[in-house]
Every structure is written in structure tokens, then in C-alpha cells.
KEKE-3310 file (N, C-alpha, C; in steps of 0.2 Angstrom, whole numbers, plus 5000, padded with zeros to 4 digits):
npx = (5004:5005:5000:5000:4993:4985:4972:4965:4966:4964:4950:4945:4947:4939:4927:4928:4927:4913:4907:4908:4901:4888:4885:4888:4876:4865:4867:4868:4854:4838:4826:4818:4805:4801:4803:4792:4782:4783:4786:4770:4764:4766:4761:4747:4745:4746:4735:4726:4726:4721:4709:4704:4706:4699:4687:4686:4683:4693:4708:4704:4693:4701:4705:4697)
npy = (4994:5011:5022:5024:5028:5038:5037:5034:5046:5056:5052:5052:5067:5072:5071:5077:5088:5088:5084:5098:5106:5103:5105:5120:5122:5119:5126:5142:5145:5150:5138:5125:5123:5138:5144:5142:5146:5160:5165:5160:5168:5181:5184:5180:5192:5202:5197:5201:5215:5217:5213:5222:5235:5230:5230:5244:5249:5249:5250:5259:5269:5277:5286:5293)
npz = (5000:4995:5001:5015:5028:5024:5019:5031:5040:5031:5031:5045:5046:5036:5043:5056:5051:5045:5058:5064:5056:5056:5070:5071:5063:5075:5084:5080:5075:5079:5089:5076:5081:5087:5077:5068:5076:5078:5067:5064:5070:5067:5056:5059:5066:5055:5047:5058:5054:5042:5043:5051:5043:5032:5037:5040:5028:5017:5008:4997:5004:5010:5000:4995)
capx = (5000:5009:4997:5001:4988:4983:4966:4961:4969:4957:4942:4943:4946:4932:4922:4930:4922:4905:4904:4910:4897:4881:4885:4886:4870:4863:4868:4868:4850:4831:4822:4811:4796:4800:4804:4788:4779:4788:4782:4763:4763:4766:4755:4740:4745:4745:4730:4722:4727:4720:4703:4703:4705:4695:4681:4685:4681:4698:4711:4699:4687:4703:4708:4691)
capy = (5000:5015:5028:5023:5027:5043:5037:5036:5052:5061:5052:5056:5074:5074:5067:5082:5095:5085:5087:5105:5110:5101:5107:5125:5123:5118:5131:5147:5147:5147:5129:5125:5126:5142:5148:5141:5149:5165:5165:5160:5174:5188:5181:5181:5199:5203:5195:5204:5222:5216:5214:5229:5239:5230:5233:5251:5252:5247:5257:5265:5273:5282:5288:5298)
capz = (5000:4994:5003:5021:5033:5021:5018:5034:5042:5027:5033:5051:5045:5034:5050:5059:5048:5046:5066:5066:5052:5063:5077:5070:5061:5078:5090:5078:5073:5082:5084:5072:5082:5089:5071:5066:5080:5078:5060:5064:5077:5063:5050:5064:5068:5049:5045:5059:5052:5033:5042:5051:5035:5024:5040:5041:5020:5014:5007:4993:5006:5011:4994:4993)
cpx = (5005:5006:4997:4993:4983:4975:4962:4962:4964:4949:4940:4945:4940:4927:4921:4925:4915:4903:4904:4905:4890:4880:4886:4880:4866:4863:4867:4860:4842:4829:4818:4804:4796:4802:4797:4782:4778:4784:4775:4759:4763:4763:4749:4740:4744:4737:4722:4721:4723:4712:4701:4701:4701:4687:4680:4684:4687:4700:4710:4694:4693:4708:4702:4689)
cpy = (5006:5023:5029:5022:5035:5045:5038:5042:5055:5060:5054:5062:5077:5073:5072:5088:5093:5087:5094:5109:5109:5106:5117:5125:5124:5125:5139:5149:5146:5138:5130:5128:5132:5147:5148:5146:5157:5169:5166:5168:5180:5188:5183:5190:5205:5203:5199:5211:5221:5216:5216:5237:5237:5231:5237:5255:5250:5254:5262:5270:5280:5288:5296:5303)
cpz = (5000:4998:5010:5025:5031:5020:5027:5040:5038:5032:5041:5050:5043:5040:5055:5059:5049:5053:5067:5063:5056:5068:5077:5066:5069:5083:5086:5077:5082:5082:5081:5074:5085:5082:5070:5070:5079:5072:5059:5068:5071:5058:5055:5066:5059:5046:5049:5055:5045:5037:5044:5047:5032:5030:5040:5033:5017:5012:5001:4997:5009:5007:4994:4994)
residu = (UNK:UNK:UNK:UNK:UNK:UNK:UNK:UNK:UNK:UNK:UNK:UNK:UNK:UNK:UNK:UNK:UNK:UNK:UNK:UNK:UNK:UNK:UNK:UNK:UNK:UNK:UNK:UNK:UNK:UNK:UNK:UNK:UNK:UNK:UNK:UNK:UNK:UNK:UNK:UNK:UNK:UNK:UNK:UNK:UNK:UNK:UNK:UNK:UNK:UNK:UNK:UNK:UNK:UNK:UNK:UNK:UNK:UNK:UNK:UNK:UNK:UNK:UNK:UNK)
# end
């Protein structure tokens, strides 16, 4: 074997990175359900303001 122990020195590095890139995905972001949450919460506040407006004549009645 001409490459020594060179394969497997890459693959434990690769192994390396793989854990190092996880593990910043994990810790750098929101969880899911508090994104999801997060998300539904501004849509709900959104949704109320649309039907507010379009109670109060929408925004043609404040054109006129």
C-alpha cells in the first residue's frame, strides 16, 4: 500500500468538519418550532390588520 495510513487520516478529518458544520448549524439558529411559532405569530397579527382595513372600508374609502 503506497498511501500509508493517508486514507484514513482524510476520513477522520472529513468526520471532523462534518461534526464542526452540525454542530454550528445547531447552536447558531432558532428551533424549528420556535421559528415556526415565531412566523405564525406575525402572519396572525398581519392577517388581523387586513381585516381591520378592509372593516373600516379598505384602502379606497381612504383615497376619497
Amino acid at each position: 500500500m503506497t498511501r500509508g495510513n493517508q486514507r484514513e487520516m482524510d476520513r477522520a478529518k472529513a468526520q471532523k468538519k462534518a461534526a464542526q458544520q452540525n454542530k454550528s448549524k445547531n447552536s447558531t439558529g432558532v428551533s424549528y418550532a420556535k421559528r415556526a411559532e415565531s412566523d405564525a405569530e406575525i402572519m396572525r397579527a398581519k392577517q388581523a390588520a387586513k381585516e381591520a382595513l378592509k372593516a373600516a372600508g379598505g384602502p379606497q374609502a381612504a383615497k376619497k
